[in-house]
Every structure is written in C-alpha cells, then in structure tokens.
N, C-alpha and C positions, 0 to 999 in steps of 0.2 A: 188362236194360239199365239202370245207371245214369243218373238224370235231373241234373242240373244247368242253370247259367245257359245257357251253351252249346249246347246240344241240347234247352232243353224247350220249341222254335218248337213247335207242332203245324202240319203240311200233312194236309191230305186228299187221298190221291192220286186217288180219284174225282173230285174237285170240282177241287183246286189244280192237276192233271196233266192229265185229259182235257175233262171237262164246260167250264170257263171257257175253256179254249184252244180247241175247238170253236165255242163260243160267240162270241170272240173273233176267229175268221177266217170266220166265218158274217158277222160285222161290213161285216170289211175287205171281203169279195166282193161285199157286196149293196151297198156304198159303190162299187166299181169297176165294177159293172155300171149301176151308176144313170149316173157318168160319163161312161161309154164310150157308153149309148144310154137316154135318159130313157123312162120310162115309169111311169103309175100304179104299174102293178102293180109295177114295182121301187122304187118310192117306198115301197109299202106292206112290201117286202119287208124294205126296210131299215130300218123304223119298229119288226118285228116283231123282227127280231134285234136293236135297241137293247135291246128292251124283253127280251127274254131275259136279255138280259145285265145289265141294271138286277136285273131278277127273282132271276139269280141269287146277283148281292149282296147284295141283302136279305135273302134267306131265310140267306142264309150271315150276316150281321150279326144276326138276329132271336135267331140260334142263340146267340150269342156274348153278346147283350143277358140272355138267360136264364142264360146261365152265369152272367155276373156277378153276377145280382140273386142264385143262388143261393149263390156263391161268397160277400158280403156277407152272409147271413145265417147260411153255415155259419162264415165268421169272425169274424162280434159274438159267437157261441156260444162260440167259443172264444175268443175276448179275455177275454169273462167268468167263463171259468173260471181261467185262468191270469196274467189282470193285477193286479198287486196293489193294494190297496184303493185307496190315490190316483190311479190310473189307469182306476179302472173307469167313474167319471162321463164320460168322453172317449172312450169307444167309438163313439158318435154323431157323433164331430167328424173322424174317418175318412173320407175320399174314396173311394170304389167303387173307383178308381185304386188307394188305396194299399191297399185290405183286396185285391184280387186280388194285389196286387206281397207280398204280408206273408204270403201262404198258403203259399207256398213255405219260409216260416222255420219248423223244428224247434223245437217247444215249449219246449225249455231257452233258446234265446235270440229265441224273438217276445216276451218282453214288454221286453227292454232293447231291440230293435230299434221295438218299436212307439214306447217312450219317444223314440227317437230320430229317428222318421218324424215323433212332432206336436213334439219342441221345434224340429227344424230345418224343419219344414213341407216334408218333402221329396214332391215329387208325381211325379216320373218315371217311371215304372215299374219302367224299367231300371235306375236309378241305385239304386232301392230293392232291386230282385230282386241284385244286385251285391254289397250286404252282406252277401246272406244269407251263413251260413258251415255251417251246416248244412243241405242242400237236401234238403227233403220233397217227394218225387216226386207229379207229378200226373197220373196216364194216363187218370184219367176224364173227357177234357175235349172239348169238341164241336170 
C-alpha cells in the first residue's frame, strides 16, 4: 500500500475499534445506572470506568510521546546529514511538531522543505505534511 497525506492517519483497531468503545459504553452504563438508582457501589463503579478510560488514553498518549522523542532524534540525524552547511546550526531550532510533520519529506526535497518550515515558521503539522511532494512512508509507527 502506498502512504501518502491522505491515508498515513494510523488507527489501531484493537484500541481505536474495540478497547475504547467498550470502555466508552462501560462509561455511559455505570452513568445510567448511578441515575436510575444511586448507590455506593455504583458510584464506585462509575469512578472505575472513568478511570479506565483516562488509563487508556494515557498509555495510548505515553505511546505517541516516545514516538516522537524518537522521531526527533532520528530526524536531527538526518537533518545533519543532508542540510547544507548554513542550515546545520538551526537543527535545534525545530519544533518536535515540525521534525514529526518533516519525516515524511524524501530526502531530495527535506532540506528546501526544512528551509521553508523555519523561514515561514510554519508549525501545523498538516499544513507542513501538505508540501511534502515526495511521501516517505512510515509503517513503523505506534
């Protein structure tokens, strides 16, 4: 399969399909049953499935928090090999936002793209992922 802007969302259908959506009407029911007739133990019931549900955004966030620290250091690596000499001191001046949006650019055009991410300071993600014109697929992604 071809990745592009288009299609390179990741869902996990474990997580995005079944786990959160379970989790998610675990919510609503121990919310309807507390209404319908109060009791500790439904108080507690529906304390237990917030927190499920907190729990499992997080761990899905924590995921995402590690992609990027590592996505940010596989692309200073490659900035520095491919930016030419006046651009190299300006690696560090990169937003995590824009080295993840700039991973997707094909090495013949991230270092014009990169010039063009800090003179226009552009931070969007999407707005950045948009220029690319070469799309470097990413399937290793959490």
């Amino acid at each position: 399969m071809t990745q592009n802007f288009q299609n390179h969302t990741r869902f996990v259908p474990v997580f995005h399909f079944v786990a959160l959506p379970i989790f998610l009407i675990n919510v609503i029911w121990s919310g309807v049953r507390i209404f319908r007739e109060f009791s500790w133990e439904g108080l507690l019931s529906l304390f237990v499935a917030v927190a499920l549900v907190i729990l499992a955004l997080h761990a899905r966030l924590f995921a995402l928090t590690v992609q990027d620290r590592v996505i940010r250091l596989e692309m200073r690596l490659r900035l520095a090999q491919l930016l030419p000499a006046d651009l190299r001191p300006h690696i560090n001046d990169f937003t995590v936002a824009q080295l993840v949006s700039l991973r997707f650019a094909g090495d013949g055009e991230l270092p014009d793209l990169a010039r063009k991410v800090l003179a226009e300071n552009l931070t969007e993600r999407k707005a950045i992922k948009k220029l690319v014109k070469n799309w470097q697929a990413d399937f290793l992604r959490a």
